[in-house]
Backbone as CSV, one residue per row, in Angstrom:
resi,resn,N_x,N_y,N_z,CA_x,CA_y,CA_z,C_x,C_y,C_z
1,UNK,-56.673,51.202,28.988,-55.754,51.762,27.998,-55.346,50.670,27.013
2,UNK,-55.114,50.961,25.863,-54.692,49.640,24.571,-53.669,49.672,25.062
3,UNK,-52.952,48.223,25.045,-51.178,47.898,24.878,-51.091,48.646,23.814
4,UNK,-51.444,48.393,22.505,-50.957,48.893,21.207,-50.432,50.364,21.831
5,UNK,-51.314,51.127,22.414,-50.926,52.445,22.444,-49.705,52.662,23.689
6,UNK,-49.405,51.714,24.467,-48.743,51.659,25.517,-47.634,51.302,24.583
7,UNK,-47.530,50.061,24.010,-46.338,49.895,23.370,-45.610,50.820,22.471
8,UNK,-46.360,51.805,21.846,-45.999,52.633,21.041,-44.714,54.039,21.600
9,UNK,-45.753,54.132,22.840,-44.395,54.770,24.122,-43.659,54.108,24.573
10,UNK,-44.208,53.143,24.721,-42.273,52.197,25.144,-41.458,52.126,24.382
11,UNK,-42.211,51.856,22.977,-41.014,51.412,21.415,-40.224,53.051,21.516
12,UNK,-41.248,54.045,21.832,-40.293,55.620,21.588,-39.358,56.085,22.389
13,UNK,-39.668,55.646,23.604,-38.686,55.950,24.594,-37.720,55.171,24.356
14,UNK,-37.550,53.581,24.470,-36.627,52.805,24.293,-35.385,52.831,23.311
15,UNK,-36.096,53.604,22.255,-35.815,53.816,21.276,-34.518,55.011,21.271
16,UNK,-35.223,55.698,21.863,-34.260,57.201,22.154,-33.356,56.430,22.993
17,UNK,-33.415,56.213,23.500,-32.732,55.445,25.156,-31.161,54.579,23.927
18,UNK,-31.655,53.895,23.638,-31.027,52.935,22.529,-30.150,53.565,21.475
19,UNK,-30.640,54.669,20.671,-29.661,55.613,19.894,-28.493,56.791,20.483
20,UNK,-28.706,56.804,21.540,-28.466,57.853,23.004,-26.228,57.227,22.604
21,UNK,-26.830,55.599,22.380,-25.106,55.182,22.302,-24.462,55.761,21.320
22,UNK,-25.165,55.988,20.038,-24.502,55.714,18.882,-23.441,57.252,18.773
23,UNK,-24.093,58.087,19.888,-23.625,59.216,19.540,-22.549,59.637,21.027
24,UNK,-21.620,58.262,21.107,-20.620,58.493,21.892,-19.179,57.384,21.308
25,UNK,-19.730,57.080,20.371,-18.766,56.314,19.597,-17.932,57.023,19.039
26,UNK,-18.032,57.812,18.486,-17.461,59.099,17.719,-17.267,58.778,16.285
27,UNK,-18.093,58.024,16.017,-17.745,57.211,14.473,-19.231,57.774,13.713
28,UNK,-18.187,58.762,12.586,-19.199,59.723,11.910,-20.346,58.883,11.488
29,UNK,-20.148,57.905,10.744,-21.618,56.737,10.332,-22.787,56.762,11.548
30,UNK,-21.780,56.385,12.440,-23.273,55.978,13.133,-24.057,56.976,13.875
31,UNK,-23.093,58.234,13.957,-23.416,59.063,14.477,-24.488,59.836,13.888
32,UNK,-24.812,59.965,12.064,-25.353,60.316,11.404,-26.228,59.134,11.473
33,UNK,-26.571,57.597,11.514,-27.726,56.677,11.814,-28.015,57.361,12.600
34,UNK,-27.631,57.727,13.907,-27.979,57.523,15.442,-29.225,59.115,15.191
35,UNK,-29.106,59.996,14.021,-29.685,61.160,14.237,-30.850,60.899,13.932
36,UNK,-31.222,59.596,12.378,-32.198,59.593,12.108,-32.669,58.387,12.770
37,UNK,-32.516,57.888,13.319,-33.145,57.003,14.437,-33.430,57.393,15.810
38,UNK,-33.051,58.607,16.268,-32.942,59.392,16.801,-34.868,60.633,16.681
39,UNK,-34.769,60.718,15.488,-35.589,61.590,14.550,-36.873,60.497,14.511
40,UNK,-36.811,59.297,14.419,-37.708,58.428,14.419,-38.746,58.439,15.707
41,UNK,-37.517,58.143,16.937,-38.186,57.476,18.246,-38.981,59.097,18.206
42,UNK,-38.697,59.986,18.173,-39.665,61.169,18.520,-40.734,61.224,17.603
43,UNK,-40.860,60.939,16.445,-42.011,60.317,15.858,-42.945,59.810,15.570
44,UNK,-42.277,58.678,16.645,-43.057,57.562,17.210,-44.168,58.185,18.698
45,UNK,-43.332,58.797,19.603,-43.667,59.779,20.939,-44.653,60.451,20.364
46,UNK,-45.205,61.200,18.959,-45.720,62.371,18.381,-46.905,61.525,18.070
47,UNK,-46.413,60.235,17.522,-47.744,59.389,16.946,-48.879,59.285,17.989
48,UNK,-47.990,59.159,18.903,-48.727,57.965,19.771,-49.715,59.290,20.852
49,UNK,-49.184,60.656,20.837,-49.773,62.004,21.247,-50.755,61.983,20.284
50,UNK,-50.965,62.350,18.774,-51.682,62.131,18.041,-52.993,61.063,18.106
51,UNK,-52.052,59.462,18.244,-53.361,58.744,18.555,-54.332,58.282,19.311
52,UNK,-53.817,59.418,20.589,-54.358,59.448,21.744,-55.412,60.501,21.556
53,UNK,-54.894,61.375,21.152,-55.794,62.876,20.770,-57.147,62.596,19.944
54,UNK,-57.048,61.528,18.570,-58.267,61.054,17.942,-58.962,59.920,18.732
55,UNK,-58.600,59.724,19.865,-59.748,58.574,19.939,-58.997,57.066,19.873
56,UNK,-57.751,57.174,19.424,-57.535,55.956,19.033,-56.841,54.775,20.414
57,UNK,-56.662,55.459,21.574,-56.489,54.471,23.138,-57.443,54.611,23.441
58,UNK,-58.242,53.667,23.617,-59.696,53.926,24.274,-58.840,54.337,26.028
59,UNK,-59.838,55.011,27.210,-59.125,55.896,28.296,-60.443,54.729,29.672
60,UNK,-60.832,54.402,28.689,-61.678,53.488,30.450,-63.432,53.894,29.998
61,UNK,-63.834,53.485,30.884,-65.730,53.678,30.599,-65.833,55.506,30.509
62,UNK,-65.046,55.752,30.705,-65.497,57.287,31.386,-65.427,58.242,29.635
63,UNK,-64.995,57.290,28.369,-64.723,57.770,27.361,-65.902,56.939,26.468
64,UNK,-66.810,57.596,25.637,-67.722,56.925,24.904,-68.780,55.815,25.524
65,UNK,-68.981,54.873,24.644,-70.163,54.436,25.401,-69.764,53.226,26.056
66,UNK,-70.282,52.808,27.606,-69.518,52.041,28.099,-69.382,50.491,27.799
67,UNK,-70.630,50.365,26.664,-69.848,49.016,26.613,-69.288,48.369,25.487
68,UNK,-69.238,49.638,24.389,-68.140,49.374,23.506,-66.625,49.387,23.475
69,UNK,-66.170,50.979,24.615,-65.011,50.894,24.809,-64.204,49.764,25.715
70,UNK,-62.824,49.511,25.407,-62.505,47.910,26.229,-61.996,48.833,27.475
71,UNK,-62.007,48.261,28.391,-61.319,48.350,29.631,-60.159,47.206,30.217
72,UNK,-59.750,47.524,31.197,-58.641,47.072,32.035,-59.333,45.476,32.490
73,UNK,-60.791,45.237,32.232,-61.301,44.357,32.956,-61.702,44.206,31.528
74,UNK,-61.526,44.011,30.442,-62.439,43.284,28.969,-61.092,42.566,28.622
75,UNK,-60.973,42.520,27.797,-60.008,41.743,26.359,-58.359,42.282,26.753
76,UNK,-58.232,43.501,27.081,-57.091,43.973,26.991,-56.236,43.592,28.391
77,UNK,-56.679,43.105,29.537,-56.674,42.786,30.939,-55.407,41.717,30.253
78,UNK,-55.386,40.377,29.865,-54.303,39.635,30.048,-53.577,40.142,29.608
79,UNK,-52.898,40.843,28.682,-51.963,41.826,27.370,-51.514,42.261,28.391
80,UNK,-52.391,43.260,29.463,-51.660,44.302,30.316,-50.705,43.448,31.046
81,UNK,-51.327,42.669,31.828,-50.900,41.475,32.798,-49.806,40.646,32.497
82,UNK,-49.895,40.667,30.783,-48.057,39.675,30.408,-47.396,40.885,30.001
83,UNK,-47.540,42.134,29.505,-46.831,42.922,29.423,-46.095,43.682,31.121
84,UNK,-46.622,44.089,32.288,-46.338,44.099,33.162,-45.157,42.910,33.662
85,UNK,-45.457,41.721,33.957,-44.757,40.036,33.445,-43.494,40.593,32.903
86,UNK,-43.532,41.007,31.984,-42.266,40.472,30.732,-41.295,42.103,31.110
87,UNK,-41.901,43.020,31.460,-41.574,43.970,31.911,-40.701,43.881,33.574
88,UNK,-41.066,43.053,34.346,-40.885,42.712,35.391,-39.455,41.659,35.951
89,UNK,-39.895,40.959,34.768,-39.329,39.792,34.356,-37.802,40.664,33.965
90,UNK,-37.872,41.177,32.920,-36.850,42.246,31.964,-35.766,42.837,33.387
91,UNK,-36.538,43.536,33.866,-35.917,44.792,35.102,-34.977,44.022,36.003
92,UNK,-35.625,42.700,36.432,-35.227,42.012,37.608,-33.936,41.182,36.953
93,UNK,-33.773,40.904,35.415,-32.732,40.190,35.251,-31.834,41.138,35.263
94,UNK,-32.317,42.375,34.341,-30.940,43.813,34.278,-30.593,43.915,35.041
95,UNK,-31.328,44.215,36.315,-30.773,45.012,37.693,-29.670,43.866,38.131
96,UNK,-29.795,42.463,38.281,-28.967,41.278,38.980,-27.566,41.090,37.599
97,UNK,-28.174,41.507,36.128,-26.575,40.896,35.292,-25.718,42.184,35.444
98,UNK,-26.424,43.351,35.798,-25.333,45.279,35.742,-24.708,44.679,37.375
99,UNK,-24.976,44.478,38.233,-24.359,43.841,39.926,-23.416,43.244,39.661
100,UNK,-23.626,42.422,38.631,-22.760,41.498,38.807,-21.345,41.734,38.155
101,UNK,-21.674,42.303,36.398,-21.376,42.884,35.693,-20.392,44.132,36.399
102,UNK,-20.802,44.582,36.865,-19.742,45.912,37.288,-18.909,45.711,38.514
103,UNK,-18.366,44.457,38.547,-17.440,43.614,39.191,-16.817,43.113,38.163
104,UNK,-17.307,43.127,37.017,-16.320,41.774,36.099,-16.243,42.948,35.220
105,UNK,-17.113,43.123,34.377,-16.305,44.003,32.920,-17.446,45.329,32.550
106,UNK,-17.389,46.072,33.068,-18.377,46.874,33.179,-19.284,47.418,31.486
107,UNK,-17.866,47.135,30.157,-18.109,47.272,29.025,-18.913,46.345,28.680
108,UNK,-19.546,44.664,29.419,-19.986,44.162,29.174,-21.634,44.344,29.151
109,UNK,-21.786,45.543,30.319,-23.152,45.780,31.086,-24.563,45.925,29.597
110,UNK,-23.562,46.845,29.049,-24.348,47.125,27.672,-25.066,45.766,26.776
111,UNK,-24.330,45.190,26.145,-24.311,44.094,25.555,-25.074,43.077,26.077
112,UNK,-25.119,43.082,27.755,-25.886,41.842,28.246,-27.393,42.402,28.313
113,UNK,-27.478,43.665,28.676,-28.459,44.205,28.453,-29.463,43.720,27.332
114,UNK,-28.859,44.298,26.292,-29.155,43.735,24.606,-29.674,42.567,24.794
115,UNK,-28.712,41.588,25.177,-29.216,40.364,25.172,-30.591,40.157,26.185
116,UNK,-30.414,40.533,27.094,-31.694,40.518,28.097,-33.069,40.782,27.147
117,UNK,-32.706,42.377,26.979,-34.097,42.460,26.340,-34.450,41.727,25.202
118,UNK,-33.575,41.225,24.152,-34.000,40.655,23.311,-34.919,39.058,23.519
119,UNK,-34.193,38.819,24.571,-34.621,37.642,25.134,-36.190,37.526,25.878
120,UNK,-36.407,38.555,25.998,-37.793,38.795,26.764,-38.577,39.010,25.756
121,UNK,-38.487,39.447,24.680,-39.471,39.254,23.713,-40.167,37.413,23.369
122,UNK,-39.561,36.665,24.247,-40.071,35.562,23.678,-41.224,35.474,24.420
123,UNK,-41.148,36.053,25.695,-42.203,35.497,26.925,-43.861,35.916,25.757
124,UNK,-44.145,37.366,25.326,-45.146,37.501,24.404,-45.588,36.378,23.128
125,UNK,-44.612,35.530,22.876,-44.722,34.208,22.143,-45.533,33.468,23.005
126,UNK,-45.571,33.122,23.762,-46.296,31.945,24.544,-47.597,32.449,24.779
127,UNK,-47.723,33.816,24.756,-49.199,33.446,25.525,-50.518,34.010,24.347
128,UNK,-51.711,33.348,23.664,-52.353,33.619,22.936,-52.838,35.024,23.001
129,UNK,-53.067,35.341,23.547,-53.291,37.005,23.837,-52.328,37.886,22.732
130,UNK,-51.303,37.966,22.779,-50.184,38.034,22.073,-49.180,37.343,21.160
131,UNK,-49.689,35.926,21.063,-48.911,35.203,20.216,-48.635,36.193,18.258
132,UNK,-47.110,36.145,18.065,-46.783,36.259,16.823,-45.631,36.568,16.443
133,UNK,-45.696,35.703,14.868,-44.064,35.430,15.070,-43.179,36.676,15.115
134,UNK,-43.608,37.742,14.919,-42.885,38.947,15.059,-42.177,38.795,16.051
135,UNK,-42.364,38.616,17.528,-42.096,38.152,18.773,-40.518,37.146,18.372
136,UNK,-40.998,36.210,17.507,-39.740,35.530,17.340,-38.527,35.927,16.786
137,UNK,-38.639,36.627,15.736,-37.597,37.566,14.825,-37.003,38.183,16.007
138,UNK,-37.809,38.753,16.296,-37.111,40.196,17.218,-36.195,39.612,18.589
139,UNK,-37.177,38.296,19.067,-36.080,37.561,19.916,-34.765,37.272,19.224
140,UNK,-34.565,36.346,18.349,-33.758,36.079,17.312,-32.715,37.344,17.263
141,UNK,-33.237,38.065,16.989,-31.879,39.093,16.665,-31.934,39.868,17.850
142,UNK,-32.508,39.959,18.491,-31.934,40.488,20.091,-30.715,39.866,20.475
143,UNK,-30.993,38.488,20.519,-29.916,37.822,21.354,-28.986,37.757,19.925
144,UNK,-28.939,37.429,19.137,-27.756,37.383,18.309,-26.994,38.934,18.351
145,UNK,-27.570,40.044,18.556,-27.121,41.291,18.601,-25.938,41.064,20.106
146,UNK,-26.798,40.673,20.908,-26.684,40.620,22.514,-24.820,39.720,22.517
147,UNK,-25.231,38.449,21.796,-23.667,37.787,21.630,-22.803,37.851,20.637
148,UNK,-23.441,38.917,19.795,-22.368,39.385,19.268,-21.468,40.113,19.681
149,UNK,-21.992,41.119,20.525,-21.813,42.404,21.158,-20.936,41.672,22.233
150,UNK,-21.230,40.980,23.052,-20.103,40.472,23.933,-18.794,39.861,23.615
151,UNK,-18.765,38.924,22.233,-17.677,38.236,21.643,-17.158,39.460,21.173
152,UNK,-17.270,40.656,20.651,-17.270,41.781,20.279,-15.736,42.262,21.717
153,UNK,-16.315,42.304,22.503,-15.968,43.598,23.609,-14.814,42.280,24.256
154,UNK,-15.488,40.894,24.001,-13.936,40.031,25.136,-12.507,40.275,24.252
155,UNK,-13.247,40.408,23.111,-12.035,40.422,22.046,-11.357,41.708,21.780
156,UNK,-11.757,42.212,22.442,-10.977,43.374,23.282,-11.048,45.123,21.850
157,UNK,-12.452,44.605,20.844,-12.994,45.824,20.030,-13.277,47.003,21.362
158,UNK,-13.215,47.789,20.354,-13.258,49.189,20.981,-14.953,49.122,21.313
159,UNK,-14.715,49.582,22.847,-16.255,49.444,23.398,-17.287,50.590,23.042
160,UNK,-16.637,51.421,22.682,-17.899,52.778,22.593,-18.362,51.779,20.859
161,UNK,-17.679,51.599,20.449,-18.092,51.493,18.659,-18.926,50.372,18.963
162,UNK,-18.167,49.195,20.208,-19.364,48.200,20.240,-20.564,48.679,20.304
163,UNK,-20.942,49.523,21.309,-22.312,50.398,22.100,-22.640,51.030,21.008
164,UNK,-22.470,51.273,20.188,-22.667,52.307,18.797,-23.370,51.648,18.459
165,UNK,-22.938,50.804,17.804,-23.894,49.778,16.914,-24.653,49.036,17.300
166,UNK,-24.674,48.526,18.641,-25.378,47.674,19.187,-27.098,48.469,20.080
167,UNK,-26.453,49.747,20.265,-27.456,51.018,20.400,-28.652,51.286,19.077
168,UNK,-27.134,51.062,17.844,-28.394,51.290,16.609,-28.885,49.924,16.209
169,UNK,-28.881,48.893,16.344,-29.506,47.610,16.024,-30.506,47.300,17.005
170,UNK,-30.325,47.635,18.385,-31.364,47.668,19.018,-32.608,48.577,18.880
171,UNK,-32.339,49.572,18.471,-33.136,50.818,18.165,-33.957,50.164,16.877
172,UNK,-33.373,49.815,15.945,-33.957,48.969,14.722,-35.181,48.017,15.465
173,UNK,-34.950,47.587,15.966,-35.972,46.390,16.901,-37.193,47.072,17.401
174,UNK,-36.759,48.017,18.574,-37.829,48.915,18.620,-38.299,49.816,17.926
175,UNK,-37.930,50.255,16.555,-38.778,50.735,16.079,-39.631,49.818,14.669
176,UNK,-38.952,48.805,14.814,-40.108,47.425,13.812,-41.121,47.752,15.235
177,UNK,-41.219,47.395,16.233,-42.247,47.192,17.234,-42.879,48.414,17.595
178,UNK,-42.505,49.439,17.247,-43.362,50.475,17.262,-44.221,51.265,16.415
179,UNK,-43.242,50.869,14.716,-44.014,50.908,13.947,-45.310,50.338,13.533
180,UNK,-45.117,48.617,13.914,-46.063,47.385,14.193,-47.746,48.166,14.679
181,UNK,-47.302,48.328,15.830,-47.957,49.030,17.085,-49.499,50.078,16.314
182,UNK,-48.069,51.020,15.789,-48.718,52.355,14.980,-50.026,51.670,14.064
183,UNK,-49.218,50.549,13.067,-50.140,50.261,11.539,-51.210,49.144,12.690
184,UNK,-50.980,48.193,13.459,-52.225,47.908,14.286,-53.216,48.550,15.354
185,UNK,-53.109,49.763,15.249,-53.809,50.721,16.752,-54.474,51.395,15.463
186,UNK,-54.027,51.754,13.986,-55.053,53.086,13.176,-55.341,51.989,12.283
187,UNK,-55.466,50.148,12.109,-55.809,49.508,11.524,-57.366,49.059,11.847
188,UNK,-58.407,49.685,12.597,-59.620,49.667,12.880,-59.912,50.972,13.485
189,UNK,-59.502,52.003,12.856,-59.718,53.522,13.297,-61.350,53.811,13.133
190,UNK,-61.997,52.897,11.808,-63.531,53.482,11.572,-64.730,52.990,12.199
191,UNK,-64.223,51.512,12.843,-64.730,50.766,14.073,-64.848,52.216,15.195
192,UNK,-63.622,52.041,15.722,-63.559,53.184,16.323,-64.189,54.544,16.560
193,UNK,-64.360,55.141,15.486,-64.453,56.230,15.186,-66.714,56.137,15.223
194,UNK,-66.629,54.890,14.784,-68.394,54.754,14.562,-69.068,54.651,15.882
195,UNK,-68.272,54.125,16.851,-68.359,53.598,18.303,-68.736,55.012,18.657
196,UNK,-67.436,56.264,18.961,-67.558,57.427,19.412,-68.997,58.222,18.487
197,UNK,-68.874,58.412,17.356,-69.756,58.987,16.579,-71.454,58.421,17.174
198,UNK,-71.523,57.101,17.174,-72.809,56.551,17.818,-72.968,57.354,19.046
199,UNK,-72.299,56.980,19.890,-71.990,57.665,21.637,-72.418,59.315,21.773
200,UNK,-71.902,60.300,20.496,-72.177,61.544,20.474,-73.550,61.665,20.008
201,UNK,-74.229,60.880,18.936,-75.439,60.929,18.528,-76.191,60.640,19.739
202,UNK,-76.102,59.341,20.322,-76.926,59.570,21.630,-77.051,60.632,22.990
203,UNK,-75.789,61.220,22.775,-75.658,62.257,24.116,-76.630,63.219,23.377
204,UNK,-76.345,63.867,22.023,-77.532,64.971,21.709,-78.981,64.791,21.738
205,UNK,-79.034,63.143,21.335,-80.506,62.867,21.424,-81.305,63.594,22.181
């Protein structure tokens, strides 16, 4: 399966997951962001149905000809392997800072979150497979979102409005990375498309 196309469902779900805040703040602005960002991540979910439907995740040998399409064992194998990693990596810090967190300030859980994930975008920096600075930005304002959001909530701001915004700035993140995703997965569609087209010419042969 492509990351590109894997990431594209994570950026959509996450995404929804992420705007889900804006619409408990009760603050008409964001509540009206939160719809069309909201309107986005399902977009993104539709794309990625779509670019599955043309051809555009290659599905394993069992799709076209086998040794054009990539597999789990070609090129795409380390990607999976640091994405799994950084995914792993991600879960195991959330699950130990919300423990800890919901002993100390439970309004904080959100915010550290933020920061978590933003912070895990760096691990895709290091490894050539994935190196780019996109990776860095998005770290960058993860964690600046992440401590803002906490200096935010010690200082005793109203926590839903924190989660509001910090729901829609995160959502912003994932959908730069899902959009990314989209314009690199249909950015060699005719490669693609010549691969399958070859593959059908030979089955009629």
């Amino acid at each position: 399966m492509d990351m590109r196309w894997i990431g594209i469902v994570l950026m959509g779900v996450f995404t929804l997951f992420w705007t889900s805040w804006a619409f408990g703040a009760g603050v008409g602005a964001l509540t009206a962001i939160g719809a069309i960002f909201f309107a986005a991540g399902v977009a993104l979910l539709l794309a990625a149905v779509v670019l599955f439907r043309r051809g555009f995740a290659p599905r394993g040998r069992g799709s076209g000809s086998e040794s054009d399409v990539h597999t789990p064992s070609q090129d795409g194998s380390p990607r999976l392997r640091l994405l799994n990693f950084a995914l792993l990596v991600e879960f195991v810090a959330i699950i130990v800072a919300v423990q800890i967190l919901r002993h100390v300030d439970v309004d904080l859980i959100q915010p550290v979150i933020a920061l978590i994930v933003g912070a895990h975008f760096a691990i895709f920096w290091f490894s050539p497979a994935t190196r780019n600075v996109l990776h860095l930005w998005m770290t960058a304002a993860g964690v600046a979102i992440g401590v803002a959001a906490i200096v935010a909530v010690l200082r005793d701001a109203s926590p839903a409005v924190v989660h509001g915004w910090v729901g829609l700035a995160m959502s912003a993140i994932t959908l730069t990375y899902g959009a990314s995703f989209v314009a690199l997965l249909r950015s060699a569609p005719d490669l693609h498309r010549s691969r399958v087209g070859a593959a059908s010419v030979d089955s009629e042969a």
